[in-house]
ChimeraX commands (.cxc) that place a marker at each C-alpha (Angstrom):
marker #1 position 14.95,-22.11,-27.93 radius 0.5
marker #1 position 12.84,-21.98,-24.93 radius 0.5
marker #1 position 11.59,-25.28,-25.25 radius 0.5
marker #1 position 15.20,-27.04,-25.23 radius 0.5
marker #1 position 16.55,-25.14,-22.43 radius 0.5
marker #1 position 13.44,-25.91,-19.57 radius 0.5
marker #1 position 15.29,-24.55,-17.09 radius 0.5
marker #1 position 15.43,-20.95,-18.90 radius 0.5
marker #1 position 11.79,-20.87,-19.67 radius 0.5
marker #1 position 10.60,-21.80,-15.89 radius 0.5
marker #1 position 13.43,-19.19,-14.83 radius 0.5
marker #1 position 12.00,-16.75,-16.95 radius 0.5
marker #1 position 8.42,-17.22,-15.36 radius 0.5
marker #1 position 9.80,-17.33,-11.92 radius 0.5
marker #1 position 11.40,-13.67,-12.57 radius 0.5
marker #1 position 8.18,-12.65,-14.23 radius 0.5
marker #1 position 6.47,-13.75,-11.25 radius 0.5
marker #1 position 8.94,-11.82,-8.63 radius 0.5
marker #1 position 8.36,-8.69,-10.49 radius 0.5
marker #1 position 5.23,-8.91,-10.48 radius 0.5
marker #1 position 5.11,-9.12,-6.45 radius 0.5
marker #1 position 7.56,-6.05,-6.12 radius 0.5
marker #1 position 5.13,-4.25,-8.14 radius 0.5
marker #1 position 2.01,-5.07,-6.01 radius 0.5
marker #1 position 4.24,-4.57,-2.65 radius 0.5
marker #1 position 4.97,-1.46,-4.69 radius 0.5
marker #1 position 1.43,-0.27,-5.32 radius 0.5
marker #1 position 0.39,-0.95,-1.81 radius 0.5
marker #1 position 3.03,1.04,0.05 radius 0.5
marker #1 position 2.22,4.01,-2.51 radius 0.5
marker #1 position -1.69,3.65,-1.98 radius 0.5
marker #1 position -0.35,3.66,2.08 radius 0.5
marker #1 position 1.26,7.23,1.64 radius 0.5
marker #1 position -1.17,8.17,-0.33 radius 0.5
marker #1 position -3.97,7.67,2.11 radius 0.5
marker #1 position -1.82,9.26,4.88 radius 0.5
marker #1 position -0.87,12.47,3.25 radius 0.5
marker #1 position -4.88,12.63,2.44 radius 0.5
marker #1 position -5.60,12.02,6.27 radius 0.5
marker #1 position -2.45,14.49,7.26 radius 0.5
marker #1 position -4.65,17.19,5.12 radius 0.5
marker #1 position -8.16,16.52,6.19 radius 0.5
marker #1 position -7.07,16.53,9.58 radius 0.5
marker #1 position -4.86,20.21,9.22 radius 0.5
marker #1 position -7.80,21.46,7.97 radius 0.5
marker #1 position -10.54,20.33,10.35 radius 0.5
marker #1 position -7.83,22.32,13.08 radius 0.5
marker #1 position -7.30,25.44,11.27 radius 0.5
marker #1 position -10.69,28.03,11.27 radius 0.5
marker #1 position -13.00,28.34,9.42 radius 0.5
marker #1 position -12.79,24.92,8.83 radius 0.5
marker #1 position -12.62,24.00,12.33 radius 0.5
marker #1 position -15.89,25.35,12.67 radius 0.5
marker #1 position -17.49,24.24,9.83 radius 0.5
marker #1 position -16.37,20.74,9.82 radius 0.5
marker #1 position -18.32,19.50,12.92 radius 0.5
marker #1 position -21.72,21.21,10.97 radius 0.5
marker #1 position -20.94,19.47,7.75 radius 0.5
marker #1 position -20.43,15.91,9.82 radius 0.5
marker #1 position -16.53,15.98,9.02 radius 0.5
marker #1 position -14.29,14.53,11.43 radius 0.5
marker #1 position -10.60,13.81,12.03 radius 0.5
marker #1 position -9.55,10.31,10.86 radius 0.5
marker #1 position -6.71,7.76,11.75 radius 0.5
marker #1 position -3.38,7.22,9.99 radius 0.5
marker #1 position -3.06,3.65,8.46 radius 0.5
marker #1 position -0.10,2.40,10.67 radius 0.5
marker #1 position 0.33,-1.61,10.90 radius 0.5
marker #1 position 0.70,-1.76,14.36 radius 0.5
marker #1 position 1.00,-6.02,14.20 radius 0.5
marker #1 position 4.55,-7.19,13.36 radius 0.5
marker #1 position 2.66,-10.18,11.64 radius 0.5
marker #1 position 0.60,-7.70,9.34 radius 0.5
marker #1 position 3.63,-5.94,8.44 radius 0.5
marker #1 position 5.40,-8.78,7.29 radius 0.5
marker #1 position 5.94,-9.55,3.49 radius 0.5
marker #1 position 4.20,-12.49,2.77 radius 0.5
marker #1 position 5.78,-15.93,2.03 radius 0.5
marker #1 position 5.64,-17.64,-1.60 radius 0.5
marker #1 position 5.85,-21.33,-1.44 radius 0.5
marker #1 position 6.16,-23.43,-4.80 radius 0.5
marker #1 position 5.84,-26.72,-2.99 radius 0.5
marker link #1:1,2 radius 0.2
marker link #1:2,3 radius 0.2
marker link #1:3,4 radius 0.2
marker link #1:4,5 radius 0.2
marker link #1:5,6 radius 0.2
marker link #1:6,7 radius 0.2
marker link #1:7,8 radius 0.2
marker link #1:8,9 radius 0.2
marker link #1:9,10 radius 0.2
marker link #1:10,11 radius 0.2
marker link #1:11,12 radius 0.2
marker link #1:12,13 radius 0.2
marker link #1:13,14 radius 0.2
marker link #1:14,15 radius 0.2
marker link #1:15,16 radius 0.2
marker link #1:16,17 radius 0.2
marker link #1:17,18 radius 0.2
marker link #1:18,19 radius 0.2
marker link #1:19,20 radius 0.2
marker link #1:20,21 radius 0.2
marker link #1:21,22 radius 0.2
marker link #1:22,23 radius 0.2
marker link #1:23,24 radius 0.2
marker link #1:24,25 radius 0.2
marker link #1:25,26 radius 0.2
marker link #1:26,27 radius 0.2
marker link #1:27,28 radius 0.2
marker link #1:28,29 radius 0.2
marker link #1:29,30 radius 0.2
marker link #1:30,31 radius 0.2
marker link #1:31,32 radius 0.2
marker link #1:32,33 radius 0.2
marker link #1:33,34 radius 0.2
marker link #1:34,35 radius 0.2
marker link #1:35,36 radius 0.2
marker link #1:36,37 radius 0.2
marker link #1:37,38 radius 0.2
marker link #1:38,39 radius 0.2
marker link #1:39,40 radius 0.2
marker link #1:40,41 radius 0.2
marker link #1:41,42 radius 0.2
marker link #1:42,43 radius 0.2
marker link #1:43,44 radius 0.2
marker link #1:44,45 radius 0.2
marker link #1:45,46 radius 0.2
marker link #1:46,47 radius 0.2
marker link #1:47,48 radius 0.2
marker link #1:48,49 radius 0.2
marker link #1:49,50 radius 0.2
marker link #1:50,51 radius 0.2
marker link #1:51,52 radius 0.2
marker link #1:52,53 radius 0.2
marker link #1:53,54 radius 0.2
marker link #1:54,55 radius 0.2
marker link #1:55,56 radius 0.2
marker link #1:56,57 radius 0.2
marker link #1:57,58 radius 0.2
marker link #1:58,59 radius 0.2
marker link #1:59,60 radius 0.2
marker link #1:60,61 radius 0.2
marker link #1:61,62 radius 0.2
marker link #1:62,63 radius 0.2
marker link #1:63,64 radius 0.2
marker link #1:64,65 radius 0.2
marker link #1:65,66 radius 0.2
marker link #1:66,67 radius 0.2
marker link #1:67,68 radius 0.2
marker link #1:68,69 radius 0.2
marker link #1:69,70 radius 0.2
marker link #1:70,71 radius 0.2
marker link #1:71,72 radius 0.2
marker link #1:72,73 radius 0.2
marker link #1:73,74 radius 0.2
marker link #1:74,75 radius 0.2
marker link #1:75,76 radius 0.2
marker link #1:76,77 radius 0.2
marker link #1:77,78 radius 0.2
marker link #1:78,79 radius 0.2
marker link #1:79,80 radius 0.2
marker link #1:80,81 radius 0.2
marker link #1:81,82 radius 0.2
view
């Protein structure tokens, strides 16, 4: 049926395709949060004693939180067919 109807089969693939880039965007921004919750906790502990003495004897250290600070790394990327 596919096969008579062209349009519906390239639809199809096109709505395969946009799932499959909400899913990645999806991934990514839970892989985000994940890494900043882990940061939020390493760095709660390195502040709170013992830990906070400790820490600088074991080589641990405070990290960053993953913020995209660019507007133009922070915007979705474009998909052109053309």
């Amino acid at each position: 049926m596919a096969e008579a109807y062209p349009d519906l089969k390239a639809n199809q693939n096109f709505l395969q395709l946009q799932g499959e880039l909400t899913a990645t965007e999806d991934r990514l921004s839970a892989a985000r949060r994940f890494y900043n919750t882990t940061v939020k906790a390493l760095n709660t502990k390195c502040q709170t004693i013992p830990s906070k003495w400790v820490a600088p004897v074991a080589k641990v250290t405070e990290r960053e939180f993953f913020d995209l600070v660019d507007p133009a790394e922070a915007a979705v990327p474009t998909v052109s067919f053309s």
